[in-house]
Each structure stands twice: as C-alpha cells, then as structure tokens.
N, CA, C and O atoms as a MOPAC input file, in Angstrom:
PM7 MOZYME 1SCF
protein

 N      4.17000 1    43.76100 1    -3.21000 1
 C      5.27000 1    42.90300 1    -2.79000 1
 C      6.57800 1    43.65800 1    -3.02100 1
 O      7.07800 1    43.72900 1    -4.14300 1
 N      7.15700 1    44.25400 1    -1.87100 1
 C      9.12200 1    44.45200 1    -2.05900 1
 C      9.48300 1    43.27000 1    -2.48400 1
 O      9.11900 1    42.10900 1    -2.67000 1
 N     10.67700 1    44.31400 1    -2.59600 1
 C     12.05500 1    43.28800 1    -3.14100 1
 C     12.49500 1    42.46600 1    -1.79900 1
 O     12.93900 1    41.34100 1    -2.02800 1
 N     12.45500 1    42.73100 1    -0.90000 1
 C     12.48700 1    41.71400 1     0.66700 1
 C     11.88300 1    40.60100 1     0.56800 1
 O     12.41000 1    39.49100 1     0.64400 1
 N     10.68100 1    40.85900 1     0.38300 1
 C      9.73700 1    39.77700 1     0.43600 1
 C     10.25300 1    38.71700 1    -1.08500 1
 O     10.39800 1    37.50000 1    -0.96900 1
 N     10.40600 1    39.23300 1    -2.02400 1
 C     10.70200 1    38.58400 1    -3.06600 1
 C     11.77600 1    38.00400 1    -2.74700 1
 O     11.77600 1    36.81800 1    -3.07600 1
 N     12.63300 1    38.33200 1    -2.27300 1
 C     14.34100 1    37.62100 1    -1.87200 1
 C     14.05100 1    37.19000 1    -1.34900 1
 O     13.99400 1    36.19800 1    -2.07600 1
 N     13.48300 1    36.68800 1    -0.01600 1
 C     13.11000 1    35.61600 1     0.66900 1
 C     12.75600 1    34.79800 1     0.39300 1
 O     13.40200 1    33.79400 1     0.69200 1
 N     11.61100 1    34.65800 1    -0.29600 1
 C     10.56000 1    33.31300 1    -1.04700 1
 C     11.97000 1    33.23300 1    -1.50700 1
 O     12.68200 1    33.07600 1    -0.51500 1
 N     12.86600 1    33.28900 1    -2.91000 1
 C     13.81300 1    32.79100 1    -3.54300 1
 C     15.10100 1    32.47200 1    -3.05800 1
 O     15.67300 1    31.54200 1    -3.62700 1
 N     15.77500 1    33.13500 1    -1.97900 1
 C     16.55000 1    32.76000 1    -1.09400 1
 C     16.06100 1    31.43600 1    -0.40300 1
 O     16.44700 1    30.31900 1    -0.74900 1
 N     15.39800 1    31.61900 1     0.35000 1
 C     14.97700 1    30.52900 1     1.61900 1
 C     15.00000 1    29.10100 1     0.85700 1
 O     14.80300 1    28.99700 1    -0.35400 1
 N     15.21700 1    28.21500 1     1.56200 1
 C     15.88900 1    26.99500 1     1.29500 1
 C     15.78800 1    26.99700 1    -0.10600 1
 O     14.81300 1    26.74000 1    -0.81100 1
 N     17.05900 1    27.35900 1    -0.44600 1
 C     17.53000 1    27.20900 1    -1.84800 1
 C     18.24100 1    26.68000 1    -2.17100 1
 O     18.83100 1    26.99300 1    -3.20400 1
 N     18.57700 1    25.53600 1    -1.41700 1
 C     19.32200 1    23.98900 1    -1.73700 1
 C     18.25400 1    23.03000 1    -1.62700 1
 O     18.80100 1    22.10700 1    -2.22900 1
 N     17.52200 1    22.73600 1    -1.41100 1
 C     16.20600 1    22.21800 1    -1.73200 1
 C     15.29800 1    22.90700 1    -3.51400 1
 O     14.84900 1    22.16700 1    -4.38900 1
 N     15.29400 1    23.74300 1    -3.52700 1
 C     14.67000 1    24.18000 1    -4.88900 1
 C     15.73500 1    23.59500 1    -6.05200 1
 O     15.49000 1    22.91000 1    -7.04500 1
 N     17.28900 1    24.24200 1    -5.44300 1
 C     18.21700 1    23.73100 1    -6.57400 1
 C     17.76500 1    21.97900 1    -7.28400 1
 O     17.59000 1    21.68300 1    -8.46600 1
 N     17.67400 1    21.01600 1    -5.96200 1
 C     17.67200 1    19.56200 1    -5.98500 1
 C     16.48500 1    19.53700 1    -6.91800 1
 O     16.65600 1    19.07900 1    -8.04800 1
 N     15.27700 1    19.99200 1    -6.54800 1
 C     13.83800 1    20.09600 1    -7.30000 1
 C     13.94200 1    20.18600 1    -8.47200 1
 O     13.45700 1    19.35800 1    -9.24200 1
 N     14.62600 1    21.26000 1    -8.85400 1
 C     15.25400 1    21.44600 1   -10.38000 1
 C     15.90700 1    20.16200 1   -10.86100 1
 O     15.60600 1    19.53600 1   -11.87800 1
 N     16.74100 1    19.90100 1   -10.07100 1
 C     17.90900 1    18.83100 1   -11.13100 1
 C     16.82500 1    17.66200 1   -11.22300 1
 O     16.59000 1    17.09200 1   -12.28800 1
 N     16.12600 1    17.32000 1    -9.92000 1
 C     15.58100 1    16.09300 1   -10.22000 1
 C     14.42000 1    16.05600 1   -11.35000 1
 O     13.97200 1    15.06900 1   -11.93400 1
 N     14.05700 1    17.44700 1   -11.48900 1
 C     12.52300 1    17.29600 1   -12.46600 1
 C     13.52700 1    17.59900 1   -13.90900 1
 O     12.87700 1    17.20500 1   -14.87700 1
 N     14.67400 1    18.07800 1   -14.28700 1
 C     15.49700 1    17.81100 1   -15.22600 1
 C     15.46500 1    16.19500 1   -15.43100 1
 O     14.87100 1    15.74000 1   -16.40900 1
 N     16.17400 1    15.24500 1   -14.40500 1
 C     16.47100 1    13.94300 1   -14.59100 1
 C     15.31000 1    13.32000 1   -14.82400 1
 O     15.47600 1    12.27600 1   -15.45600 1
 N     14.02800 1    13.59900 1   -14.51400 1
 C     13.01600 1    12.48700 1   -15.08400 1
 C     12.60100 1    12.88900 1   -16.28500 1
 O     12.39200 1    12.13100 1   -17.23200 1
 N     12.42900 1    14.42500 1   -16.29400 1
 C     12.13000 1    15.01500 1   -17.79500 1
 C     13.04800 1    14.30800 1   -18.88200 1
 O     12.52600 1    13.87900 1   -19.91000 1
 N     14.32200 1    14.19300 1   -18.67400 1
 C     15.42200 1    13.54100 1   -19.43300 1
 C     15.18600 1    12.17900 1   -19.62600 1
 O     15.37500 1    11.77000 1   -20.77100 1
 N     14.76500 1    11.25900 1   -18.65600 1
 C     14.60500 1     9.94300 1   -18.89800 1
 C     13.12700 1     9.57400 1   -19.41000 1
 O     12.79200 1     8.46700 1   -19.83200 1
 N     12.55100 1    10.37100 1   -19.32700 1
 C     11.10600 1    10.05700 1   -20.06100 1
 C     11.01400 1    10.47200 1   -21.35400 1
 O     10.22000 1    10.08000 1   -22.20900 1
 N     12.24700 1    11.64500 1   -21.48700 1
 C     12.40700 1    11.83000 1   -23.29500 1
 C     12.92800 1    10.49400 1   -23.79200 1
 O     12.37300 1     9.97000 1   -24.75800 1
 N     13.90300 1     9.94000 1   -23.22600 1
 C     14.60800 1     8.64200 1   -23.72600 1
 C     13.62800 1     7.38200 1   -24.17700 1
 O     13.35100 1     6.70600 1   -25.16800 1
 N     13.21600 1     7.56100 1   -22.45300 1
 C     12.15300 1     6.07000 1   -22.88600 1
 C     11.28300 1     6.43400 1   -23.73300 1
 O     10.73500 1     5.44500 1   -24.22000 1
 N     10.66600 1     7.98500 1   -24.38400 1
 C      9.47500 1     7.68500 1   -25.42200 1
 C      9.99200 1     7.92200 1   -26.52300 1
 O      9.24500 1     8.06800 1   -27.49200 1
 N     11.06300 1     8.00100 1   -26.63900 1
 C     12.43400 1     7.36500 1   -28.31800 1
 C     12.41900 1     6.20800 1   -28.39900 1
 O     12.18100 1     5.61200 1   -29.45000 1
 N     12.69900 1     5.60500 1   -27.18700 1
 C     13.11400 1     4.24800 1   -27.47300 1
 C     11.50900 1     3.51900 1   -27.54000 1
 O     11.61000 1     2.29200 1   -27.50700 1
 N     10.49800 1     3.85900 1   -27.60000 1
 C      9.47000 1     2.82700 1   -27.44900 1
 C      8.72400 1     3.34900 1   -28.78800 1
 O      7.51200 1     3.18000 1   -28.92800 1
 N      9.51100 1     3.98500 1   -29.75000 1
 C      8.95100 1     4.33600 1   -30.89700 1
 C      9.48800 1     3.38600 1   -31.34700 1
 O      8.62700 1     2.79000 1   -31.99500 1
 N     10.79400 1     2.65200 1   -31.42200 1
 C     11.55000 1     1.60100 1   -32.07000 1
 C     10.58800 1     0.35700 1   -31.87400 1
 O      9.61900 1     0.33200 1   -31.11500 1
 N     10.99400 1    -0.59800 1   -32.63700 1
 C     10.20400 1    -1.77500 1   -32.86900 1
 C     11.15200 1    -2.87100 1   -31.57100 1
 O     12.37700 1    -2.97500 1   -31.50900 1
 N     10.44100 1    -3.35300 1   -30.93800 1
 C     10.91400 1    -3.82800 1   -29.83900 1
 C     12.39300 1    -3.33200 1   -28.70200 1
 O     13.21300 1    -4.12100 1   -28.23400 1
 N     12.37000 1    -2.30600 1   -28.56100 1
 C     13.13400 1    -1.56400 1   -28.13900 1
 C     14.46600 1    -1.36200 1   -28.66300 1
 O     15.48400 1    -1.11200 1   -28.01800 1
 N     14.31000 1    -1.52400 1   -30.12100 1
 C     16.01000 1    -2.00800 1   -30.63100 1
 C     15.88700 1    -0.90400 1   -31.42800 1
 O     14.86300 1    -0.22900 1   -31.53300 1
 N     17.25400 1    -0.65600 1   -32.17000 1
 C     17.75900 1     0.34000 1   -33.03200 1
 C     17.74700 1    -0.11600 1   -34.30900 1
 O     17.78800 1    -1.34300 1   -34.39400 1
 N     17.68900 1     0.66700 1   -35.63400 1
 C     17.39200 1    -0.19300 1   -36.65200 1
 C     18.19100 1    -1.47300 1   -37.00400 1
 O     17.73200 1    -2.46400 1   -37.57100 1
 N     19.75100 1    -1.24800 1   -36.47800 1
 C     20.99400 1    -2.67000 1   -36.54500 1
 C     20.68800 1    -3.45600 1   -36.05700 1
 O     21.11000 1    -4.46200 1   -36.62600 1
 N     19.95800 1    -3.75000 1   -34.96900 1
 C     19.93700 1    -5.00200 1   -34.07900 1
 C     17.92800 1    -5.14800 1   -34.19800 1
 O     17.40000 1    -5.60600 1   -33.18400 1
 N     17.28200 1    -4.88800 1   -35.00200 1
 C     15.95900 1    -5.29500 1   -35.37000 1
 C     16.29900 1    -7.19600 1   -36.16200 1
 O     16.99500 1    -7.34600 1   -37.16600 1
 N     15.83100 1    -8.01600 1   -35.63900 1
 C     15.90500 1    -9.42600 1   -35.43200 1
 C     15.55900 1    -8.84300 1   -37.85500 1
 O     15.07300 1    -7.95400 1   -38.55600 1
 N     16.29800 1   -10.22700 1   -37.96000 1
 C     15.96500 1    -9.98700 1   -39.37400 1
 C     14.71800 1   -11.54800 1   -39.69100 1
 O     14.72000 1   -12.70300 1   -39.26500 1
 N     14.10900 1   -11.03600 1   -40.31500 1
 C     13.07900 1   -12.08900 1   -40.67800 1
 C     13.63800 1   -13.54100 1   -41.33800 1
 O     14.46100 1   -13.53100 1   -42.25300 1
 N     13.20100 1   -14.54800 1   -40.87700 1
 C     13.64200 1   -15.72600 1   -41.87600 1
 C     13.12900 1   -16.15900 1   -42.61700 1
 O     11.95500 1   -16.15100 1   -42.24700 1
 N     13.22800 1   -16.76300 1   -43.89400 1
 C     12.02300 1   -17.36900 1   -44.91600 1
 C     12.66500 1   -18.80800 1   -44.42500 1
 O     13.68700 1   -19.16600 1   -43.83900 1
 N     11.47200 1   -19.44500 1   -45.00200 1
 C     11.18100 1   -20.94600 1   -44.75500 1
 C     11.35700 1   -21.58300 1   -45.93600 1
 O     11.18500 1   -22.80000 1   -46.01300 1

C-alpha cells in the first residue's frame, strides 16, 4: 500500500468520519454519565437521597 492509496481511504469523505467521531464521543460520554448515575440509590446524589422516617 502507497502513501496515495493511504491518503485517500483518510481523505475521502472526511466530513462524514469527523461526525462518526463526535457522535461515538457523545454516546460514549452519555453512557459514562448514565452508569454514574445508576450507581446512586434512586438516581439521586447523596443530598437529595429521601431521608428515612421513624414512626
């Protein structure tokens, strides 16, 4: 394989690959979030965890 052939594959629609990137960034990013937040006890942060009542 030249360097032609290599610039091509990576050139050629390379506003499409760019988008590919950002978008597999943005779900990678939001699926880190949501599996933080579903370690929490009902999706809350330790401040807003409902406090228990005695009877």
């Amino acid at each position: 394989m030249n360097w032609g052939h290599l610039k091509n594959l990576i050139f050629r629609n390379w506003k499409e690959k760019l988008l590919a990137v950002v978008l597999a960034f943005l779900f990678w990013y939001m699926i880190k979030a949501q599996a933080a937040r579903s370690n929490m006890p009902y999706g809350y942060g330790p401040e807003r965890m409902p406090k228990p009542t005695s009877l």
